[in-house]
ZADO-1210 file (C-alpha; in nm, 4 decimals, padded with zeros to 6 digits):
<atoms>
<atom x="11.7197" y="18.9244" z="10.6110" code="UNK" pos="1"/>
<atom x="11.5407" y="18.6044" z="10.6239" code="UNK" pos="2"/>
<atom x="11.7062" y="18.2679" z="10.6138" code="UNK" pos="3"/>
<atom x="11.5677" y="18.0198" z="10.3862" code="UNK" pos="4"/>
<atom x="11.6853" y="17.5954" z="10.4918" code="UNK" pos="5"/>
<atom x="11.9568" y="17.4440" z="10.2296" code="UNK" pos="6"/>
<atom x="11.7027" y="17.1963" z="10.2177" code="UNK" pos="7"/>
<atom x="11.4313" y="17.3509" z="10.0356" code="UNK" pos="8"/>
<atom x="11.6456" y="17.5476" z="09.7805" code="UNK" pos="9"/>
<atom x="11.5594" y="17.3968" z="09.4120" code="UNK" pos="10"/>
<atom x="11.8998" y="17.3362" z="09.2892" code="UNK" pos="11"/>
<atom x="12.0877" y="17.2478" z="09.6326" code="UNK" pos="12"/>
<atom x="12.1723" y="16.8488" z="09.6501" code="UNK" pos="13"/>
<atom x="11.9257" y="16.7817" z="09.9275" code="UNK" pos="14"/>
<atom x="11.6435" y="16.8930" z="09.7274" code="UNK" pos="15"/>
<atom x="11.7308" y="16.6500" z="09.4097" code="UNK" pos="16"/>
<atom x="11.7920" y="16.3482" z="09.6779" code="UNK" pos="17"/>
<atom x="11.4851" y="16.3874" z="09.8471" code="UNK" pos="18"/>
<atom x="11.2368" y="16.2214" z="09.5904" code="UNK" pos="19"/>
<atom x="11.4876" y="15.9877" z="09.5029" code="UNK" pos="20"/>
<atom x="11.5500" y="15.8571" z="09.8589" code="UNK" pos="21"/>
<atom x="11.1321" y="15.7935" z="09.8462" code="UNK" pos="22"/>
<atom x="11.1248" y="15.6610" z="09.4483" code="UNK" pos="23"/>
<atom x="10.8818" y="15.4206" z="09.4071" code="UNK" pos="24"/>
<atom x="10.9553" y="15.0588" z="09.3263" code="UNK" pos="25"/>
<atom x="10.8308" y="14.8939" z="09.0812" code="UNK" pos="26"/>
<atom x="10.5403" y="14.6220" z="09.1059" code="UNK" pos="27"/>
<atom x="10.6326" y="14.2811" z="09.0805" code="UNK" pos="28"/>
<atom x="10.6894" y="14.0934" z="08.7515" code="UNK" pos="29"/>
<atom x="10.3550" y="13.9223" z="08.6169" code="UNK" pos="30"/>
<atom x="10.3458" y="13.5448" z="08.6744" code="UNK" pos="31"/>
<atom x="10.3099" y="13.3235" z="08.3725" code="UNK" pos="32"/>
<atom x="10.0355" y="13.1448" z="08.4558" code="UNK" pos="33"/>
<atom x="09.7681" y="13.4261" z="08.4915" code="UNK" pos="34"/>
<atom x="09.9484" y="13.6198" z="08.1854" code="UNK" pos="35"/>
<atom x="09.8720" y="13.3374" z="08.0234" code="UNK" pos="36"/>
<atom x="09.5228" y="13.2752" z="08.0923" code="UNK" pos="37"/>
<atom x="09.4774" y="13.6906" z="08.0358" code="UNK" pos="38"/>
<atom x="09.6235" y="13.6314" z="07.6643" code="UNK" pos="39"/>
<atom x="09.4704" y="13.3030" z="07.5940" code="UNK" pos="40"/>
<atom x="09.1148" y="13.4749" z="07.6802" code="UNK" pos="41"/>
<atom x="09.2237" y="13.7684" z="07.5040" code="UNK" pos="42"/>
<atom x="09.2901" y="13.5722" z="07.1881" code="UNK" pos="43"/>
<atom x="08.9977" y="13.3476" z="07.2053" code="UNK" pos="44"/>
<atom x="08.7226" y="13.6108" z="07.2183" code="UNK" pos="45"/>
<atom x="08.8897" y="13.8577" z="06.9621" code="UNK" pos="46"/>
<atom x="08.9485" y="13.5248" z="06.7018" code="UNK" pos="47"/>
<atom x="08.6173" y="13.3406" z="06.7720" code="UNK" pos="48"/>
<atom x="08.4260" y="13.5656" z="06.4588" code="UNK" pos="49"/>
<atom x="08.7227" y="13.5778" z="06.2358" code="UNK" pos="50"/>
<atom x="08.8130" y="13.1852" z="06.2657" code="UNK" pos="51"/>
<atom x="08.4999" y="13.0115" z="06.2490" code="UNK" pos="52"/>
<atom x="08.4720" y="13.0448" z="05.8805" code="UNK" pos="53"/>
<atom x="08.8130" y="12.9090" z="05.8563" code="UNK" pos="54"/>
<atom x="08.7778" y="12.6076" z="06.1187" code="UNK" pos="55"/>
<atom x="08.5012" y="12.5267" z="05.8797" code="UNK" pos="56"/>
<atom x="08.7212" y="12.5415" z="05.5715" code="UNK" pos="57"/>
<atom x="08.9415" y="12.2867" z="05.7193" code="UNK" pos="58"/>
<atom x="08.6693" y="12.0551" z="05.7993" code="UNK" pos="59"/>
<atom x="08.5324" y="12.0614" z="05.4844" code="UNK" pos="60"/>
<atom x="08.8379" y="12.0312" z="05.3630" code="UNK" pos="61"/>
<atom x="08.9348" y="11.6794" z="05.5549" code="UNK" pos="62"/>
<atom x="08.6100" y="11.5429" z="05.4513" code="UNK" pos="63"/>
<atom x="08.6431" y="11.6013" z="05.1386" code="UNK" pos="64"/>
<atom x="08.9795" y="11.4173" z="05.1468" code="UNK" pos="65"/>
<atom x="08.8207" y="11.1314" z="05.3273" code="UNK" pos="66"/>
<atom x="08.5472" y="11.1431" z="05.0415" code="UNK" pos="67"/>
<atom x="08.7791" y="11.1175" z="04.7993" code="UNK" pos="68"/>
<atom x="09.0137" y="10.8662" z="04.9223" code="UNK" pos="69"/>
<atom x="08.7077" y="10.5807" z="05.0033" code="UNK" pos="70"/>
<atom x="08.7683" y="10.5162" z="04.5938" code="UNK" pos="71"/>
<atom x="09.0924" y="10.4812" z="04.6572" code="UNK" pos="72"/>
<atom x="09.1928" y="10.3110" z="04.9587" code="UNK" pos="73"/>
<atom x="09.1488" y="09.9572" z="05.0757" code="UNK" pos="74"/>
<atom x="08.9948" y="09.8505" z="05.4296" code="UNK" pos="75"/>
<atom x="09.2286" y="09.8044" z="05.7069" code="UNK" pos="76"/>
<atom x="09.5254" y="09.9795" z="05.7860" code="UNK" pos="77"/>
<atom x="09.4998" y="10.2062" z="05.5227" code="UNK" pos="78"/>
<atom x="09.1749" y="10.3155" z="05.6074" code="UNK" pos="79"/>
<atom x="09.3134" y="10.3787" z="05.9490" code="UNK" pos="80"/>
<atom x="09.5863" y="10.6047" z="05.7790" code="UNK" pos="81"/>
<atom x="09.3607" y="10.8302" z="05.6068" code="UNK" pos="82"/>
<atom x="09.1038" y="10.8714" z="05.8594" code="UNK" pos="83"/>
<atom x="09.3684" y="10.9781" z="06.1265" code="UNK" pos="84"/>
<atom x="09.5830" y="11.1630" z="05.8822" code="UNK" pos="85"/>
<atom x="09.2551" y="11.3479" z="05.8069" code="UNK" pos="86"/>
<atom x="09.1779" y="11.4041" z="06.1610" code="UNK" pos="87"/>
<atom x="09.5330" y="11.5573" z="06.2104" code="UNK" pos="88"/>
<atom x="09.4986" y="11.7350" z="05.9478" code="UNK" pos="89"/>
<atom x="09.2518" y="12.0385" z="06.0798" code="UNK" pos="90"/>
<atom x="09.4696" y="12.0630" z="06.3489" code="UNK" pos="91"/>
<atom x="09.7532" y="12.1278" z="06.0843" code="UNK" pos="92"/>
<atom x="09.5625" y="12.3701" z="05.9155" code="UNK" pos="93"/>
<atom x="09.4784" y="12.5874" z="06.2315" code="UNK" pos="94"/>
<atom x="09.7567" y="12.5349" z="06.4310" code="UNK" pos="95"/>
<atom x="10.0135" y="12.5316" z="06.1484" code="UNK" pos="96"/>
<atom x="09.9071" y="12.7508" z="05.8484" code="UNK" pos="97"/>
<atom x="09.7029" y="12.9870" z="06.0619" code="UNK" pos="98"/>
<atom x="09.9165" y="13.0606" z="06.3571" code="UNK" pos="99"/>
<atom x="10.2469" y="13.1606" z="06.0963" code="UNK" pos="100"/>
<atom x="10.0118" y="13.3552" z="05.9092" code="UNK" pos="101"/>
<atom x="09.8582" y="13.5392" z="06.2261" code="UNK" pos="102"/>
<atom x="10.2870" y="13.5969" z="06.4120" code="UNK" pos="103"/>
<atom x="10.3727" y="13.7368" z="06.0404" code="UNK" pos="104"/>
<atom x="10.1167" y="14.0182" z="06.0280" code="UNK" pos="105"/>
<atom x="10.1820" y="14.1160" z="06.3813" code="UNK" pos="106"/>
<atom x="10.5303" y="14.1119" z="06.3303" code="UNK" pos="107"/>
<atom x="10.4890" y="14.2940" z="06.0059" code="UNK" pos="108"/>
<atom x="10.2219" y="14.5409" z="06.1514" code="UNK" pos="109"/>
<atom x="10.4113" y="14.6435" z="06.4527" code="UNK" pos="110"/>
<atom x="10.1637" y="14.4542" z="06.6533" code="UNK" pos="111"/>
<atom x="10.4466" y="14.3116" z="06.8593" code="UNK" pos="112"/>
<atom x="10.5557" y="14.6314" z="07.0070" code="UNK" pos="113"/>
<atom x="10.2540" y="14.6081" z="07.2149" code="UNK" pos="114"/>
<atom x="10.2640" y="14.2954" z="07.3081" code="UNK" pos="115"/>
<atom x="10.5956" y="14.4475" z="07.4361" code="UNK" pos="116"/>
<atom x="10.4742" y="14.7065" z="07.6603" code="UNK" pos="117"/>
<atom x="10.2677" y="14.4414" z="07.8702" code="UNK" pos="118"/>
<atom x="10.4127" y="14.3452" z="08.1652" code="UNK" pos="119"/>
<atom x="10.3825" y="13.9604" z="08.0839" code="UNK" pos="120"/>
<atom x="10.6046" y="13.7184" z="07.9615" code="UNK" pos="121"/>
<atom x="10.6755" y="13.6129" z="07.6361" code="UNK" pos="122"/>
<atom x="10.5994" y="13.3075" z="07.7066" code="UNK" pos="123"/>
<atom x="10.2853" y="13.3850" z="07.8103" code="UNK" pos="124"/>
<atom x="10.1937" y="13.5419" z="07.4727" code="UNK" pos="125"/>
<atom x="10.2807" y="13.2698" z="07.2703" code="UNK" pos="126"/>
<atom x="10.1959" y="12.9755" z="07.4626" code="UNK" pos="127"/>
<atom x="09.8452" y="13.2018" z="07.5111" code="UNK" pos="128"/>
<atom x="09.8258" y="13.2606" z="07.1078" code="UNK" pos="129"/>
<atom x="09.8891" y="12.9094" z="07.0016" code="UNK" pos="130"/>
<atom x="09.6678" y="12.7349" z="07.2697" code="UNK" pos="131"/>
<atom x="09.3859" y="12.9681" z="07.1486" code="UNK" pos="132"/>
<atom x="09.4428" y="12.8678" z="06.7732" code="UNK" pos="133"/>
<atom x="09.4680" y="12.5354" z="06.8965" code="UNK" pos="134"/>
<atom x="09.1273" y="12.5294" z="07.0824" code="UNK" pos="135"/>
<atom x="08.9612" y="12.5893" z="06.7842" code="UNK" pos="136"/>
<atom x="09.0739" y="12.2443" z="06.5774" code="UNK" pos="137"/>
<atom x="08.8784" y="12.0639" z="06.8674" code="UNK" pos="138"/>
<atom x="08.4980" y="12.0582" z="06.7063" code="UNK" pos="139"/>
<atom x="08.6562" y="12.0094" z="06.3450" code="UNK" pos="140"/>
<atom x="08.8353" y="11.7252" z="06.4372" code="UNK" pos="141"/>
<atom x="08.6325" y="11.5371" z="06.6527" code="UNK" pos="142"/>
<atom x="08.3561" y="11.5877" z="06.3798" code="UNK" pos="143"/>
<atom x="08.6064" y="11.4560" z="06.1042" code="UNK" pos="144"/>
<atom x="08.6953" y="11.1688" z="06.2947" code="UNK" pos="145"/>
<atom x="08.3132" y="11.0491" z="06.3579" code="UNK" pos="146"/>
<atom x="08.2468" y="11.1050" z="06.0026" code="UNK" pos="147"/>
<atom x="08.5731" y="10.8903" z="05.8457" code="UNK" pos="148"/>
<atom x="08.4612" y="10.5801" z="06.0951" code="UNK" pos="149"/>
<atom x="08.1426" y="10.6025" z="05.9201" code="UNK" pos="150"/>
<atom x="08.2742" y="10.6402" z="05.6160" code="UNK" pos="151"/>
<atom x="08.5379" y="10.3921" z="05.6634" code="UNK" pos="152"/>
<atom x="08.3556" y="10.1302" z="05.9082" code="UNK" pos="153"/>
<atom x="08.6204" y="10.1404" z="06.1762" code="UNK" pos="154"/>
<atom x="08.5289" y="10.1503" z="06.5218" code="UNK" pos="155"/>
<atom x="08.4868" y="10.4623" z="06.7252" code="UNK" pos="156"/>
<atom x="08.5470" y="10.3149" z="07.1160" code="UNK" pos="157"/>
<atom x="08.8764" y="10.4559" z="07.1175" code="UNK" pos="158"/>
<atom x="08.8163" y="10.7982" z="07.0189" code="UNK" pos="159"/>
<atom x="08.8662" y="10.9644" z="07.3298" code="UNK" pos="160"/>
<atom x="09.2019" y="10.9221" z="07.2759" code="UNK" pos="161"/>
<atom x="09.1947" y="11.2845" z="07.0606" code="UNK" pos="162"/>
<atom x="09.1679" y="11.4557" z="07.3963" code="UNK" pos="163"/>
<atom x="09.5469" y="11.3895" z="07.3952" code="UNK" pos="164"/>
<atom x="09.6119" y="11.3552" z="06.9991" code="UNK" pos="165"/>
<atom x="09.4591" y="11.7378" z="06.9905" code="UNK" pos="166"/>
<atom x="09.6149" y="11.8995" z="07.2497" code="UNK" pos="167"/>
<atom x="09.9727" y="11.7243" z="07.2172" code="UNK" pos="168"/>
<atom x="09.9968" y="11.7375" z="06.8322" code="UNK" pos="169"/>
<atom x="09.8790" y="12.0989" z="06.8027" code="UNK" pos="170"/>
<atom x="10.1150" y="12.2176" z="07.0556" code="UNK" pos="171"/>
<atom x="10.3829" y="12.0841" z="06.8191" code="UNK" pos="172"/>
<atom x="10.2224" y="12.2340" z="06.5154" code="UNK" pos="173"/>
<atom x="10.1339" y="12.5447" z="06.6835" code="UNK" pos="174"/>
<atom x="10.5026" y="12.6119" z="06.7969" code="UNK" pos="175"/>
<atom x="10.6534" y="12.5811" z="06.4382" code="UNK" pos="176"/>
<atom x="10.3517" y="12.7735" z="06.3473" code="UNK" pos="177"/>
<atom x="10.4385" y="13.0210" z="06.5722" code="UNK" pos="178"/>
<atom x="10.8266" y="12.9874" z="06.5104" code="UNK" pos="179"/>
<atom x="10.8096" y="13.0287" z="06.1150" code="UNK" pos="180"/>
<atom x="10.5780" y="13.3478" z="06.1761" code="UNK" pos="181"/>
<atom x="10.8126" y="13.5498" z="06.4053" code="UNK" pos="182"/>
<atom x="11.1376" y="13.4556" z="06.2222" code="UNK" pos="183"/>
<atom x="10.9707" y="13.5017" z="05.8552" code="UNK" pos="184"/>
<atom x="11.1315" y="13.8235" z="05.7134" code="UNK" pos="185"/>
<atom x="10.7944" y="13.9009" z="05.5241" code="UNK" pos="186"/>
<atom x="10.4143" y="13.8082" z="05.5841" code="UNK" pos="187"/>
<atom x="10.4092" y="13.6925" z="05.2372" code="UNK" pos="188"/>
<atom x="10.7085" y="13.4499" z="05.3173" code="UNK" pos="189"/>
<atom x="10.4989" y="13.3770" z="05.6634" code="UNK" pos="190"/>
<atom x="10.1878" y="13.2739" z="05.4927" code="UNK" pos="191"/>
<atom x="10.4381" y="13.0854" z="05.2602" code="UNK" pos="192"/>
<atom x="10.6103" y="12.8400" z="05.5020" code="UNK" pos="193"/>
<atom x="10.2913" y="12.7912" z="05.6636" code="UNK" pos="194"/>
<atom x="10.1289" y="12.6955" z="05.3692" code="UNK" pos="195"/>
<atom x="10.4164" y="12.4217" z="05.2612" code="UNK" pos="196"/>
<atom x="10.3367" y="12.2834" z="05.5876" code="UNK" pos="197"/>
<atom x="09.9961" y="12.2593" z="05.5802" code="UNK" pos="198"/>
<atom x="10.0683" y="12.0810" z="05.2422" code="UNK" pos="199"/>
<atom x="10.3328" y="11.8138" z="05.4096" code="UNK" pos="200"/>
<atom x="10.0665" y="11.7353" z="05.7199" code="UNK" pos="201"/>
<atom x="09.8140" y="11.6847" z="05.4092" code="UNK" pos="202"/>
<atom x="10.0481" y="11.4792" z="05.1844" code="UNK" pos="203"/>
<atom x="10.2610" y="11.2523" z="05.4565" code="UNK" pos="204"/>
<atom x="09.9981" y="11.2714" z="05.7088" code="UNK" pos="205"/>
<atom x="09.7040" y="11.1302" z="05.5063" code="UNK" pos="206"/>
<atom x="09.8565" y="10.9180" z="05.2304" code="UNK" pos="207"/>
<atom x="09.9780" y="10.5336" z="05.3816" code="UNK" pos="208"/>
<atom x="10.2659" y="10.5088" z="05.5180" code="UNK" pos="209"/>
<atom x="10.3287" y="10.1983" z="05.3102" code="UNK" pos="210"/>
<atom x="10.2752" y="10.3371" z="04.9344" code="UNK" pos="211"/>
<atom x="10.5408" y="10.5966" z="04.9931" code="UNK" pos="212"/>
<atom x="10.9241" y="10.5405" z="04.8804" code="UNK" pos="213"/>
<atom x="11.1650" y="10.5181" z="05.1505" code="UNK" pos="214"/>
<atom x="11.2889" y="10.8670" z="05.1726" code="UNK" pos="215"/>
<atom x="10.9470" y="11.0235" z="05.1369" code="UNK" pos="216"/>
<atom x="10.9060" y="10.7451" z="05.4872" code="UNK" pos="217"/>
<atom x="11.2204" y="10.9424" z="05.6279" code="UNK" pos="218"/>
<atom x="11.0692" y="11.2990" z="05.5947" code="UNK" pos="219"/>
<atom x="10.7506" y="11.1883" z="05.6889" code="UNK" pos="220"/>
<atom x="10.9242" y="11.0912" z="06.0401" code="UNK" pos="221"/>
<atom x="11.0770" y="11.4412" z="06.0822" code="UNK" pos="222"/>
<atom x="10.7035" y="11.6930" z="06.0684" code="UNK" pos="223"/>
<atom x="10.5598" y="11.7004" z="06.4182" code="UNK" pos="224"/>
<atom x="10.2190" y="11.5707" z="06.3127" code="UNK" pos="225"/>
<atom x="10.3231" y="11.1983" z="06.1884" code="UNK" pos="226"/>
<atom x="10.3257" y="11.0840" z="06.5777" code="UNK" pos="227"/>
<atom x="10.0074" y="11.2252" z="06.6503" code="UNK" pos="228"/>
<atom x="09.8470" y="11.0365" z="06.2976" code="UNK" pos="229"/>
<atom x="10.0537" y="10.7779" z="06.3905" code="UNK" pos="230"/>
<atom x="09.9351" y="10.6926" z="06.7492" code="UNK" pos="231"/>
<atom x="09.5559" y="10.8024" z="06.6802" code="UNK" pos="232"/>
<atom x="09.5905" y="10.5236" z="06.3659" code="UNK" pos="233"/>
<atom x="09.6817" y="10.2600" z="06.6480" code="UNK" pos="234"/>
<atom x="09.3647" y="10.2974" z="06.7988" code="UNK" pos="235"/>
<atom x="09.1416" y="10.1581" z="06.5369" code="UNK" pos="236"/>
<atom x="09.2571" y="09.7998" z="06.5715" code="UNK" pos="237"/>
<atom x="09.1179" y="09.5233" z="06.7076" code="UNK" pos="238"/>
<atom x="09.3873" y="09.4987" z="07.0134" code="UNK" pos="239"/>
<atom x="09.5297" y="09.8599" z="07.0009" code="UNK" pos="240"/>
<atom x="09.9655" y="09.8482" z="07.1298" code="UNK" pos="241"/>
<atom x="09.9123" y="10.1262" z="07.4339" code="UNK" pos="242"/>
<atom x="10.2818" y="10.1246" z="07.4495" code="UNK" pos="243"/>
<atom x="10.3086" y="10.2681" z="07.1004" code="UNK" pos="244"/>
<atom x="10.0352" y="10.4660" z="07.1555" code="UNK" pos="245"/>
<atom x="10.1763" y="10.6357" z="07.4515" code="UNK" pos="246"/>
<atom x="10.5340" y="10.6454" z="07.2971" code="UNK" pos="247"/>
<atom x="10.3672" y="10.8297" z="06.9605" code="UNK" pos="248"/>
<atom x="10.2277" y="11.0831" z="07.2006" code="UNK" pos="249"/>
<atom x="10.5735" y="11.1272" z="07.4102" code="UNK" pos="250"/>
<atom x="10.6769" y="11.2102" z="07.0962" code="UNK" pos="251"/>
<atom x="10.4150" y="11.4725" z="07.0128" code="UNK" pos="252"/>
<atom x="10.5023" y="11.6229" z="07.3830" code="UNK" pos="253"/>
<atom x="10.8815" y="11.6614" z="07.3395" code="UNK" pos="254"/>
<atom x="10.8791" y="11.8297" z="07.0030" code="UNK" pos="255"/>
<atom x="10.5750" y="12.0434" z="07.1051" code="UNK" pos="256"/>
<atom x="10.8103" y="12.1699" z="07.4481" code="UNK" pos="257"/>
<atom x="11.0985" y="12.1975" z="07.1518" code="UNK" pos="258"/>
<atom x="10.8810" y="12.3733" z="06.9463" code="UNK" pos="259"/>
<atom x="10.7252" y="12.6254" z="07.1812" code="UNK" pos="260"/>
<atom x="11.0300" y="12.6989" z="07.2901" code="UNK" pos="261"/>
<atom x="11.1929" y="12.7837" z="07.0072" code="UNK" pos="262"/>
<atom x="10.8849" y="13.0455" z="06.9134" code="UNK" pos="263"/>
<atom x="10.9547" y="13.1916" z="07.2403" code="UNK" pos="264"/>
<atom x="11.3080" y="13.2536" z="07.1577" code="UNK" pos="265"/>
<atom x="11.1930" y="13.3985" z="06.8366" code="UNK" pos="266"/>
<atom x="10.9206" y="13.6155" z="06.9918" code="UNK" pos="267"/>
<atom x="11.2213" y="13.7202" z="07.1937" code="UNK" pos="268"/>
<atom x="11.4387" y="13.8428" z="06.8977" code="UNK" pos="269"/>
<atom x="11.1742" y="13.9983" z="06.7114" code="UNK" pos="270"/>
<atom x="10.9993" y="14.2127" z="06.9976" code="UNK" pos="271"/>
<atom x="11.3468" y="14.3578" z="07.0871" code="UNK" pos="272"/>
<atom x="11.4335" y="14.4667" z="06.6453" code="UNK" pos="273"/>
</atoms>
């Protein structure tokens, strides 16, 4: 008779504790900053095609306003409105209209669930989404902005200033883009609410401030965008208030943290449904 070790057998304790004794761990968690850099390339080469068409849509579509409003419009601080509001304006369009549109399909597609399976944050996919959407608004507003000062004889030292009007402001829009997207029941509803928006960045954003009635004024204050028209307007005087400037675009930061952290939470809740 031979005698076989306990330890071998295949249903004795030993032999089930043995692999788990040597289970391997898992890897670390992925850090957000190169998950985010790894989606925001990601989303930028597989959009560059499909939005260019679009990004010129919007431009057109601010010059056209611009075009349109020279008839209209007197010199000054009206001009200033409608040029900045313009401006603003393509970032809406992108940032806002496109990015709900975009988190609605995906969340109606199923396209979530494998955003799910990677092993980076949610954070990461949204702040790496929207900052790709928002990259785009860069040529069509700087383009729109050199073509209302012509239009409009105002001044163009100033205009650097958009390399924190763009960035700041479309984070803002780009998070309640993102936001109405995931927590849209329906694509349809998606495309919807980021429509209306589009349509309050184009109606408060470029119409002055000062032909409005006061409660239009009031909801004009609440959409993200109104700081970012607001301190890019500023600019175009003669001796432009930095202060305000710099308080329009605190503005535009706080509500675009706020914002992108509310799209989070609802790329949170929808991945896990």
């Amino acid at each position: 008779m031979s005698v076989v070790p306990a330890d071998v057998l295949p249903g004795s304790a030993l032999a089930v504790e043995e692999p788990a004794a040597h289970a391997a761990e898992l890897g670390p968690r992925a850090r957000l900053w190169p998950s985010l850099a790894a989606v925001y390339r990601a989303q930028l080469s597989r959009a560059r095609v499909a939005r260019i068409p679009l990004l010129f849509v919007a431009t057109f579509q601010s010059v056209g306003i611009m075009i349109l409003m020279r008839g209209v419009v007197d010199d000054g601080a009206e001009a200033r409105a409608v040029v900045a509001g313009s401006s603003v304006l393509v970032v809406a369009f992108v940032a806002l209209n496109l990015l709900a549109q975009y988190f609605g399909q995906l969340r109606a597609s199923g396209g979530l669930d494998h955003y799910a399976t990677l092993p980076v944050p949610p954070a990461a996919v949204v702040l790496g989404a929207a900052g790709a959407y928002a990259s785009f608004t860069v040529p069509g507003t700087v383009v729109t902005a050199v073509f209302g000062c012509v239009l409009f004889g105002l001044p163009m030292a100033h205009l650097w200033v958009l390399m924190a009007v763009i960035p700041l402001a479309g984070a803002a829009l780009a998070g309640l883009g993102a936001a109405l997207g995931l927590l849209a029941p329906r694509p349809e509803l998606a495309t919807l609410l980021g429509q209306l928006g589009m349509s309050a960045a184009l109606l408060l954003g470029v119409l002055p401030a000062d032909r409005m009635p006061e409660v239009v004024r009031f909801t004009r204050d609440l959409l993200p965008s109104t700081y970012g028209v607001e301190a890019f307007a500023r600019t175009f005087g003669p001796h432009p208030d930095w202060a305000f400037v710099l308080g329009d675009l605190a503005v535009c930061a706080v509500v675009g943290v706020v914002s992108l952290a509310v799209a989070t939470w609802a790329y949170r809740r929808a991945a896990v449904r």
